[in-house]
C-alpha positions in Angstrom: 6.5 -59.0 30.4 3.2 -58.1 29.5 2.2 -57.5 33.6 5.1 -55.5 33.7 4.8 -53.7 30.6 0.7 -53.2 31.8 2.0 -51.6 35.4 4.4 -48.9 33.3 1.7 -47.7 31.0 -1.2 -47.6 33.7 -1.5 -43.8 34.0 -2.8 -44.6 38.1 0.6 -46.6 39.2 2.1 -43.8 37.0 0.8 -41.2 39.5 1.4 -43.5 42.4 4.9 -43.6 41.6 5.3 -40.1 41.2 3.6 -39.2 44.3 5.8 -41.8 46.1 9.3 -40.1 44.7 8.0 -36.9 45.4 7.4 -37.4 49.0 10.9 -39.6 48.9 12.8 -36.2 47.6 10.7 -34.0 50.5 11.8 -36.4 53.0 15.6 -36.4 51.7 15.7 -32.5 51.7 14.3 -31.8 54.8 16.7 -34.4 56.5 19.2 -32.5 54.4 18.3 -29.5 56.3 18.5 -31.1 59.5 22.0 -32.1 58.7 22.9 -29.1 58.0 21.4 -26.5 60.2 22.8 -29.1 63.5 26.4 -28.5 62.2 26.2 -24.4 61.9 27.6 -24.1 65.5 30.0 -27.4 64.7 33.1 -25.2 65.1 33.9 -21.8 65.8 35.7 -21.5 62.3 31.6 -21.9 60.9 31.7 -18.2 61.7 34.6 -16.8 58.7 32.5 -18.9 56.6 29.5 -17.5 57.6 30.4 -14.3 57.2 31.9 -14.7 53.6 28.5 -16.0 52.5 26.5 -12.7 54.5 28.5 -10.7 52.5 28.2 -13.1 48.9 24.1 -13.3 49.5 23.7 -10.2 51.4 25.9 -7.4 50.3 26.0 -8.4 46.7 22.1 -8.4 46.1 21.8 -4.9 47.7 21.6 -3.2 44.5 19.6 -5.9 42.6 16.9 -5.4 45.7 17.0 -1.8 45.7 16.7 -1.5 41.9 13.7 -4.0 42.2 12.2 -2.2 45.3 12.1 1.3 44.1 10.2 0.5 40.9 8.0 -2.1 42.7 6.9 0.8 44.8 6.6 3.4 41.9 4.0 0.7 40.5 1.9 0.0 43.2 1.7 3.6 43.6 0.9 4.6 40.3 -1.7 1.3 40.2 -3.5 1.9 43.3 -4.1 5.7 43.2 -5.8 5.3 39.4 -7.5 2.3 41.6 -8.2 4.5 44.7 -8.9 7.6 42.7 -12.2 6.0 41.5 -13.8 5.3 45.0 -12.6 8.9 46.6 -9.9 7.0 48.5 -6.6 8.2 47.3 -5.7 9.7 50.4 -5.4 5.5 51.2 -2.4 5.3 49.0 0.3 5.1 51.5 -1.6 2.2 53.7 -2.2 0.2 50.6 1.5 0.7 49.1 3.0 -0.3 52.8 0.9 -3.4 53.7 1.2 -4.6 50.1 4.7 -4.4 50.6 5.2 -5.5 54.0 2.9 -8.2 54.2 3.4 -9.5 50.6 5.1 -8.1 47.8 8.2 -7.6 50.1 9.3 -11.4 50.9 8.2 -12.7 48.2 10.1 -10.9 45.7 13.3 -10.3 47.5 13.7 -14.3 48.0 13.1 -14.7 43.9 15.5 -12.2 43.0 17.7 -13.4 45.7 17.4 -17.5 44.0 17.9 -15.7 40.9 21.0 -14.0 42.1 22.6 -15.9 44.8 20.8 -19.4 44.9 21.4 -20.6 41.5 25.3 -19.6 42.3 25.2 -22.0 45.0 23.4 -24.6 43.4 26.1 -24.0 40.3 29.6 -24.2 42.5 28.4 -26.9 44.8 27.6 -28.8 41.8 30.6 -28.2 39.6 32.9 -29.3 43.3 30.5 -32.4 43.0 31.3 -33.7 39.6 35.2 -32.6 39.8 35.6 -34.8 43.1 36.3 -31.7 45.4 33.5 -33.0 47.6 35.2 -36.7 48.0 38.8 -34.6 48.4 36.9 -32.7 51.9 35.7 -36.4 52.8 39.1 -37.8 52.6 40.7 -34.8 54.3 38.3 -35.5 57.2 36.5 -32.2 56.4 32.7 -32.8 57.0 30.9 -31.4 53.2 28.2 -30.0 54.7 29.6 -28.4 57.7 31.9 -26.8 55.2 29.8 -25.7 52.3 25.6 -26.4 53.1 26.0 -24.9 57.2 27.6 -21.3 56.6 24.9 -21.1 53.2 21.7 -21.7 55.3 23.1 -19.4 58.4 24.0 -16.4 56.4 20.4 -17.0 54.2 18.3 -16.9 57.4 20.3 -13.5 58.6 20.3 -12.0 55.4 17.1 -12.4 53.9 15.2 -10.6 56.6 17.3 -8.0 56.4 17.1 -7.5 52.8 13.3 -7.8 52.7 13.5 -4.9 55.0 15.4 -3.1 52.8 12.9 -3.8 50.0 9.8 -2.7 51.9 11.8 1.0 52.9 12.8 1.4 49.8 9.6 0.5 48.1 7.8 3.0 50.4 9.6 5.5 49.2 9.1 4.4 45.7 5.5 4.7 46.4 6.2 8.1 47.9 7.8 9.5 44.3 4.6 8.3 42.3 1.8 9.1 44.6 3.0 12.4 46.5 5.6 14.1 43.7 3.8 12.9 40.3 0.3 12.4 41.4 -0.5 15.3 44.0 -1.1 13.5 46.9 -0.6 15.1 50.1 2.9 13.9 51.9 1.6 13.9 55.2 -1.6 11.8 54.3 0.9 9.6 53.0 2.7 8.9 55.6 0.1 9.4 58.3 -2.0 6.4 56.4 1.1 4.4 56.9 1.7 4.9 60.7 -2.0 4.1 61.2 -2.1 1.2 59.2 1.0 -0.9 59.7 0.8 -2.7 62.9 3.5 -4.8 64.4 1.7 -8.4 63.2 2.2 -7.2 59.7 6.0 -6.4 60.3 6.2 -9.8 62.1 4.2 -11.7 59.0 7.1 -10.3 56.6 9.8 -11.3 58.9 8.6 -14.9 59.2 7.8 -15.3 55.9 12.1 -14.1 55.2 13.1 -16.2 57.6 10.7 -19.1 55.8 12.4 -18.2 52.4 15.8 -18.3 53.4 15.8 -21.5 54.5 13.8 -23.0 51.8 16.1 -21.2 48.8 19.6 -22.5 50.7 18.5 -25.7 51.1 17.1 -26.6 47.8 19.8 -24.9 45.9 22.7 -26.6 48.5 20.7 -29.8 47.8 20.7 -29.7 44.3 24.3 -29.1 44.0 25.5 -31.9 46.3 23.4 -33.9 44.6 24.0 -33.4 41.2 26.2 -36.7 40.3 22.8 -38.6 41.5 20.3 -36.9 38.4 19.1 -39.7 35.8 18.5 -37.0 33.0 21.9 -36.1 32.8 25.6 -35.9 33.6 28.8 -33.7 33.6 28.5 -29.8 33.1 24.9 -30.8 32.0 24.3 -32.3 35.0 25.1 -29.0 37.1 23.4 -27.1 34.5 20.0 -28.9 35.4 20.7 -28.9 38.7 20.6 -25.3 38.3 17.5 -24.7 36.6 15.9 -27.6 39.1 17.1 -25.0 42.3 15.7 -22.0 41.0 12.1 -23.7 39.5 11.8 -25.2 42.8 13.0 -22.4 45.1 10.0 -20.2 43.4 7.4 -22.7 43.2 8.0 -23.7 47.1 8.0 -19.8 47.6 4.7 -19.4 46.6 3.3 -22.6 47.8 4.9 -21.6 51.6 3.8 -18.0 51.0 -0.1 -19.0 50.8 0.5 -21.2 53.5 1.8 -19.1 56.5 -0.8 -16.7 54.8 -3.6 -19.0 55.5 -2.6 -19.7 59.0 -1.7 -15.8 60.0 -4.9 -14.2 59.0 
């Protein structure tokens, strides 16, 4: 008892044992992923459902993206020409407003307002089917769970999230365009002269992949969460789904940034 009682309160097998379930729970999601990215071309019925969630994730976040877009641009405008203005370089403005955008600011915002928005939904329904036995009723109807509610999710996130990080990085150009060309004076054709010689195609392709990167982390960690809510120690019921909630979003961001430095790192 006293071994045993020793091995819980050592702080170093407390670490150990943490680091051990955490790379457990990595190895469970990404074979969760695997599972469920193999069955998106299971059946040609994947497609409706596909579909319905390109319009739930996609459609349904346009205005929360463009809302978010335009005033993210106004700010880095506003920012970097009182930034730019002090070394001469405010004719700069539209270079450092685009590749902020395209390169950083774009991704990685759109996929946290899109876990915000859309991911804790699907973390929330998949959960609630989880606790009221919906789940067990597909399994007994010979419906395969995650070919019906985890496959269509992580198609429709990979095709929308690029698309609405392109969306983002427009429209925050043009945000930038309103602060630094109709408040602040600078010349529109600097502007966007600065961008076309600035932006190259690696930059555009750095965005894209870091999109496509985001989309599958948020729809798997929020699909995960929810089919796996009846399995949480901390709690159970609605309070379980709640968690399971909060868990997908916390984590969605957190492995956002984390990914974000890393395909950084590798693409500069």
């Amino acid at each position: 008892m006293q071994q045993q009682t020793g091995f819980q309160t050592n702080p170093i097998a407390a670490l150990g044992r943490s680091t051990i379930d955490f790379v457990n729970s990595l190895g469970e999601i990404f074979l969760f992923f695997l599972e469920g990215a193999s069955l998106i071309v299971s059946s040609p019925k994947q497609l409706t459902k596909i579909i319905r969630q390109v319009y739930f994730i996609g459609s349904k976040s346009l205005f929360v993206i463009s809302l978010i877009g335009i005033f993210t641009g106004m700010v880095l405008g506003l920012q970097g020409y009182y930034t730019l203005v002090k070394f001469g370089s405010e004719g700069l403005l539209g270079a450092a407003v685009s590749l902020t955008l395209i390169r950083e600011l774009g991704p990685v915002l759109t996929a946290i307002m899109v876990t915000g928005r859309a991911g804790s939904s699907m973390a929330a329904e998949i959960g609630v089917m989880r606790i009221s036995d919906q789940i067990d009723a597909l399994d007994v109807m010979d419906i395969n769970p995650m070919a019906y509610l985890v496959s269509p999710r992580i198609a429709a996130s990979i095709i929308c999230f690029p698309l609405l990080t392109a969306l983002f990085d427009v429209i925050g150009i043009l945000g930038g365009y309103l602060t630094g060309v109709t408040m602040l004076g600078i010349n529109s054709g600097v502007y966007f002269y600065r961008i076309d010689t600035s932006v190259v195609m690696s930059d555009i392709t750095e965005g894209f992949l870091k999109a496509f990167v985001f989309g599958i982390i948020v729809a798997t960690i929020s699909c995960y969460q929810g089919y796996n809510t009846h399995k949480r120690t901390d709690s159970v019921g609605p309070e379980s789904v709640s968690n399971s909630t909060t868990a997908a979003v916390v984590l969605s961001c957190v492995l956002i940034l984390v990914s974000d430095y890393v395909i950084t790192s590798f693409l500069l």
